[in-house]
N, C-alpha and C positions, 0 to 999 in steps of 0.2 A: 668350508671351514677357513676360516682368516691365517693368515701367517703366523705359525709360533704358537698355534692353541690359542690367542686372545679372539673373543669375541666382544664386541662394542657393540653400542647401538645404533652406530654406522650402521657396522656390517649386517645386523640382526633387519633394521629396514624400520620404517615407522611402526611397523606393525607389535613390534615390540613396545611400543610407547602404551600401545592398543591393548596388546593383552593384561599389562600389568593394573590398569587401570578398570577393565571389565570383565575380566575372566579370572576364576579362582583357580590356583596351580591340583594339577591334577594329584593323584596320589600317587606314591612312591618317587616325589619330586623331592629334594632336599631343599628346604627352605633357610636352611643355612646358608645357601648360597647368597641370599639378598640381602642386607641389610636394611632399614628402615631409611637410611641413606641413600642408599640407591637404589631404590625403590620410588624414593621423591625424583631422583636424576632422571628414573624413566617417564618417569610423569611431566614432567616439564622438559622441555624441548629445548630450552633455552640453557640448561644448565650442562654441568660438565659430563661426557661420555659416558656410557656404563660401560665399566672392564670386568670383563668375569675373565679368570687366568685360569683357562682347564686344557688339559692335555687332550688332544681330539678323543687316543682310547680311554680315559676316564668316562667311569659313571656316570658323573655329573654331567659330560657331553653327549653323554648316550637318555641321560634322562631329559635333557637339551633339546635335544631331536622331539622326544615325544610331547614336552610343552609345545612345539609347532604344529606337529599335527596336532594335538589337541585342539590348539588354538583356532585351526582352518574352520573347526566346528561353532566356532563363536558367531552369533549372528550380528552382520553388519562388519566383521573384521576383514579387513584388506588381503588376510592370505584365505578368504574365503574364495578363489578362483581359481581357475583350472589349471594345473601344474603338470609337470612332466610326470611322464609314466614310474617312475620311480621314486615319487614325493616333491614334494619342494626344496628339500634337502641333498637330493640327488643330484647326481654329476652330470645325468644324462638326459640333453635336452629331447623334446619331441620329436619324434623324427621326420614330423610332417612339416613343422613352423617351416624350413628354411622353403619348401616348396613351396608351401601355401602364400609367403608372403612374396615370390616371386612372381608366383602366378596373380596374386591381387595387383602386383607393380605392371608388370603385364596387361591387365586387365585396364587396369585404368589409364596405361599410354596408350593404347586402342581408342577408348572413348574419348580423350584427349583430342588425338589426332581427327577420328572421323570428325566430332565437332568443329572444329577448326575447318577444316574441308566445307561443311554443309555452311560455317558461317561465311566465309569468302566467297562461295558460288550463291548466297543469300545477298550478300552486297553485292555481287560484283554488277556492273548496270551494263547497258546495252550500248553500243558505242556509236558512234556514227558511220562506221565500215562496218558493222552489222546490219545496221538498216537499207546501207546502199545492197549487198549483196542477199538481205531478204526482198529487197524490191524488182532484181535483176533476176532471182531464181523463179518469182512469180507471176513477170511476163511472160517467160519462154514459155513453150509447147504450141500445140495445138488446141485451135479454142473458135466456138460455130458461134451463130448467133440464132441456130436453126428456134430454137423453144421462143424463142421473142418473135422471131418472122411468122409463126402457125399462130400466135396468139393476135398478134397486129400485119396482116402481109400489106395493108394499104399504105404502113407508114417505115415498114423496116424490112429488109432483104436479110435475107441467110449468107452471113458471108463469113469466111474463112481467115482467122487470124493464127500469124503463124511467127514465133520468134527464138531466136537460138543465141548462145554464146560466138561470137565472130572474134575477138580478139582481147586485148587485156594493152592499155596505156601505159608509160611508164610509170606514171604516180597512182596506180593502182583500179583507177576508174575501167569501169567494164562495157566493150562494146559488142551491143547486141545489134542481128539483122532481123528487119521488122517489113513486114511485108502482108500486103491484102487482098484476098481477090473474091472470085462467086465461087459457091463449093462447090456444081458442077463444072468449073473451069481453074482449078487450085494452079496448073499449069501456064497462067496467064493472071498473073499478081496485076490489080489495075494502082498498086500502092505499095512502094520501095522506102525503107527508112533506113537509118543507120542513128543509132540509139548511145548514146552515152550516160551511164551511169555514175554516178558519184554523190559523194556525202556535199550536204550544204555546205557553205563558209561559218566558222565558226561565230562571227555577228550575227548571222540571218536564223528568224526563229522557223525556220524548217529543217525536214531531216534529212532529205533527200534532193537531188538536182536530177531532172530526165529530160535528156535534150536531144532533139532529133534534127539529122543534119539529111543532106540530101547529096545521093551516089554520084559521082564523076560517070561512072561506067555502068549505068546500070542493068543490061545487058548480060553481064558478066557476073551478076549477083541472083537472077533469078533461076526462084526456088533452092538458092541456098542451102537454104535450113534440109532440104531433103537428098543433097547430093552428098556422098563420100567426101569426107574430108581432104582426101589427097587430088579432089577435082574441085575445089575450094580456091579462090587468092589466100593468098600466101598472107600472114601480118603485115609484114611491109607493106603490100599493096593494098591490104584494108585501109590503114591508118591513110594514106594517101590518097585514097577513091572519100576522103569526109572532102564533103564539098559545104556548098552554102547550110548557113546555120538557119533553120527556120522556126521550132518554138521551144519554149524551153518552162517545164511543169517543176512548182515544188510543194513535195509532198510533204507530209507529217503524219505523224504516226495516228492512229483514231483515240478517240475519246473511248474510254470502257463504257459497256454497254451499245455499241454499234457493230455493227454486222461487217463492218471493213476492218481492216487492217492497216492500210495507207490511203492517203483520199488528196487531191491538191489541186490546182489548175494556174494555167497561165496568169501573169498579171493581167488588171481590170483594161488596161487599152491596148492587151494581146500584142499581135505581131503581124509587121505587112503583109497584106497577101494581096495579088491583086485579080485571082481567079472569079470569072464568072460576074466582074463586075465588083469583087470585093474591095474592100479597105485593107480592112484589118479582118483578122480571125481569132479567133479564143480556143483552148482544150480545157476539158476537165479528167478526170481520169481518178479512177477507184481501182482500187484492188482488195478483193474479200478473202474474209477467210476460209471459203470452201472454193477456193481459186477461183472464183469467176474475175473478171475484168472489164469492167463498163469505161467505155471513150464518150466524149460529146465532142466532135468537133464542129465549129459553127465560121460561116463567114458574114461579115458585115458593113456595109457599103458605108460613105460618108454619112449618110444622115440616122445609119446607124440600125437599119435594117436588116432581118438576115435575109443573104440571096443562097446564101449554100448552106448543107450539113439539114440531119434531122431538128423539127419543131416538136416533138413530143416527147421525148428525152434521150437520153443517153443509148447506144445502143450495149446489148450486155452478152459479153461474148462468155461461155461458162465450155469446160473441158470436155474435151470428146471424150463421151463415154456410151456412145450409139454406133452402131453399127451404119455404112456406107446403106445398106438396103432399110431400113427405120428411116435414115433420110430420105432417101427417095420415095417411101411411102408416103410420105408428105404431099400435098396440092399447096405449093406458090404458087398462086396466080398471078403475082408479080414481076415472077422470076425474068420470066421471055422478054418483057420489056428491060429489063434494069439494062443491058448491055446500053441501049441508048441512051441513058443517062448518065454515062462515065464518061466523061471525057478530060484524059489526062491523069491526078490523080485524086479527084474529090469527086465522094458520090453526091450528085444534083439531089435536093428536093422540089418537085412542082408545085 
């Protein structure tokens, strides 16, 4: 009820406009109340206010009342919707609105936010320190080449690659110890690296840089990867055992639909070597995504021949997941020779 007993068509709401114009006033309504005058004012929207001057306990405001509800029954009429338990009229609101609309506020800063969440992890892209430390996590372990040596032993030996975490640079790059030998002799590495990791330069269209330097002491490095930490060099003395820099691979991420993950190789006129007669040498190097890891290392004299590394591809080193006695079920026939074709650290092909 408005201040003072007036009721207006303010206060009454559009709806009032609504009744007067489609609903006939119910009975025991005083029609005295309206004039023919304002009865037009409620009809048109634009003209001056309807005042009715009733005292709240008057009749007339109690028969007031019941034109409302009446009205609610009007079809198409605006007070045709769900009102508090006491009428429309009443003082007292829902008792459920103030919760329900908290808990819809609620409800919908939840979906808000997860959204937001799932759209930032939807864009957010892969960085260049991502790729460097997905390519250093999936060299390390342990990795044979045993299933390629049973299939081909004429052209490929079972050998044991093996690579760990050694230490971390100050601009974030990660060095790993890299090391190779026969799997009957894992305690006799005939191949020592020391491995650096890092993102490409931002010019260059690759993701990755992997470069392999060669031990000061290397001696003091084998089998690494299998001794206690605290019978390890120390950082300091890692970073300072990086001697000569000998090749250096850049990867890139794969093309979808290929079975790698990162794939790359040396530049096309590789790096000095002068083993065996060599020039130059080339790598290639894959990495999959059921972790295997295929190398080609190759050497190549002046005229551009190769004198060292496999001729029939890549050798593919895939994760121990065999038992030490599986392996040696095996017949290498190859095996008992290979010792004489190592010399140094590049295994010969004849």
């Amino acid at each position: 009820m408005p201040r003072g007993g007036i009721w207006t068509r303010r206060a009454l709401g559009n709806g009032a406009n609504h009744f007067f114009s489609s609903c006939s006033l119910p009975p025991r309504f005083p029609k005295s109340l309206f004039s023919h005058d304002r009865l037009e004012a409620a009809r048109n929207p634009g003209s001056e206010p309807l005042r009715l001057h009733l005292r709240p306990s008057s009749s007339a405001a109690r028969a007031l009342r019941r034109v409302f509800h009446f009205q609610r029954d009007c079809s198409g009429s605006p007070f045709n919707q769900p009102q508090s338990r006491r009428g429309w009229m009443g003082n007292d609101s829902d008792a459920g609105g103030g919760g329900g609309i908290v808990r819809g506020f609620v409800l919908k800063a939840i979906v808000l936010f997860g959204g937001v969440l799932l759209f930032k992890r939807l864009r957010r892209s892969t960085t260049r320190w991502d790729h460097a430390r997905a390519v250093a996590d999936a060299l390390c372990g342990d990795k044979f080449s045993w299933e390629q040596a049973c299939r081909d032993p004429d052209n490929y030996f079972n050998l044991r690659m093996l690579a760990c975490p050694a230490t971390e640079m100050v601009d974030g790059s990660r060095v790993l110890y890299f090391e190779q030998a026969f799997w009957r002799t894992p305690q006799k590495p005939f191949r020592q690296r020391l491995y650096i990791v890092k993102p490409c330069p931002k010019e260059s269209k690759c993701d990755v840089e992997l470069s392999s330097y060669a031990i000061r002491d290397i001696e003091e490095y084998t089998n690494f990867c299998d001794r206690p930490k605290d019978q390890r060099p120390h950082d300091e003395e890692i970073i300072e055992d990086i001697a000569e820099h000998l090749t250096t691979i850049h990867l890139s991420r794969c093309e979808r639909g290929k079975r790698c993950l990162y794939e790359g190789s040396t530049a096309p006129q590789g790096f000095p070597n002068s083993w065996n007669g060599a020039s130059y040498c080339t790598s290639d190097l894959a990495i999959h995504k059921n972790g295997e890891v295929h190398t080609w290392d190759r050497g190549y004299d002046e005229e551009g021949n190769q004198v060292w590394g496999s001729k029939e591809g890549p050798y593919e080193f895939k994760p121990n997941r065999n038992s030490r006695e599986d392996i040696l079920s095996l017949n290498f026939s190859s095996t008992g020779s290979l010792e004489k074709k190592i010399v140094g650290s590049f295994v010969l092909k004849e």
